[in-house]
C-alpha positions in Angstrom: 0.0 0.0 0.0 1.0 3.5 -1.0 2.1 5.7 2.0 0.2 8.5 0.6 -2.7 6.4 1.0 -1.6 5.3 4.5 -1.9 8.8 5.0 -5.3 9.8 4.0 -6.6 6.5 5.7 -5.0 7.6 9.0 -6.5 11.2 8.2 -10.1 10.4 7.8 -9.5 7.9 10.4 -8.4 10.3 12.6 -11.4 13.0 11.7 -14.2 10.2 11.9 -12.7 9.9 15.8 -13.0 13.8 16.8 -16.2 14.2 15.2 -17.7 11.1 17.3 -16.0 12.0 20.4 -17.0 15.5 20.0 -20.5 14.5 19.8 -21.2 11.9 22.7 -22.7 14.6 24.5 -25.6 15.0 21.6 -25.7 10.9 21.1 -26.6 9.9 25.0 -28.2 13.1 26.1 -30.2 14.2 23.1 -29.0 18.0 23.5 -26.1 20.3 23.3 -24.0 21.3 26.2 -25.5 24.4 27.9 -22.3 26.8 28.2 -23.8 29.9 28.1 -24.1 31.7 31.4 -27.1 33.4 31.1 -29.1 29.9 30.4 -27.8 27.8 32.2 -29.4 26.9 35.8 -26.6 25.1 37.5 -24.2 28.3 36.6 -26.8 31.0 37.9 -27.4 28.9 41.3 -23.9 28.9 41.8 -24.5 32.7 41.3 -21.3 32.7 38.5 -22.1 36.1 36.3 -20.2 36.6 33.2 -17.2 39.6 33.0 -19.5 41.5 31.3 -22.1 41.7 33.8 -19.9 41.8 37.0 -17.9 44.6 35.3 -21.4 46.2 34.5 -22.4 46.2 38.4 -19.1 47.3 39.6 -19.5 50.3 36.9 -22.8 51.0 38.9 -24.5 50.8 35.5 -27.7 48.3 35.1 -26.8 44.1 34.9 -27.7 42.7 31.9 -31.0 41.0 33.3 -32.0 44.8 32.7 -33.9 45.2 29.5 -33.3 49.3 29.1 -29.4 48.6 29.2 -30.1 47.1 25.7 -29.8 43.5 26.8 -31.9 41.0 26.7 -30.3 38.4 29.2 -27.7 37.0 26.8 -24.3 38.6 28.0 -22.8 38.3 25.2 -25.5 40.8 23.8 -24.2 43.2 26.0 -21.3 45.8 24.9 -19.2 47.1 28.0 -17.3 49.4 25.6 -20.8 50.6 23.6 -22.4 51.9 26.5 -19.3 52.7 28.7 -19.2 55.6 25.6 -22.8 56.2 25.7 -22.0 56.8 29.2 -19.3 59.3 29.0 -21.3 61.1 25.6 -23.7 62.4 27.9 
């Protein structure tokens, strides 16, 4: 056998592995893993906030649980720098 075609077997081999071992989560639980902060339950009882929002309180300015900040929950909708300027416009 070729060596080039060793290769390519060990290649696809090797892909065909990461993309099953990537996936176990999806195959026995039937779902993604919930990583974002603002969803997930087991994060917010531990009461872990993301940078954005713990920099957002310590600036005195509203969490992003606050919908008249211009978030909607999701902190990574929310833009420290965006209205840290809208901030200092005024």
């Amino acid at each position: 056998m070729p060596a080039w075609l060793v290769v390519i077997l060990f290649a696809i081999g090797a892909v065909a592995l990461f993309v099953v071992g990537m996936s176990i989560t999806i195959i026995f639980k039937g779902h993604f893993i919930d990583s974002e902060i603002s969803t997930n339950k087991n994060m917010q009882k531990l009461g872990i906030k993301c940078a954005v929002q713990e920099t957002r309180e310590d600036m005195g300015m509203a969490d992003c649980s606050d919908d008249a900040a211009g978030c909607s929950g999701n902190c990574s909708a929310c833009d420290i720098e965006h209205s840290a300027k809208a901030n200092n416009d005024k």
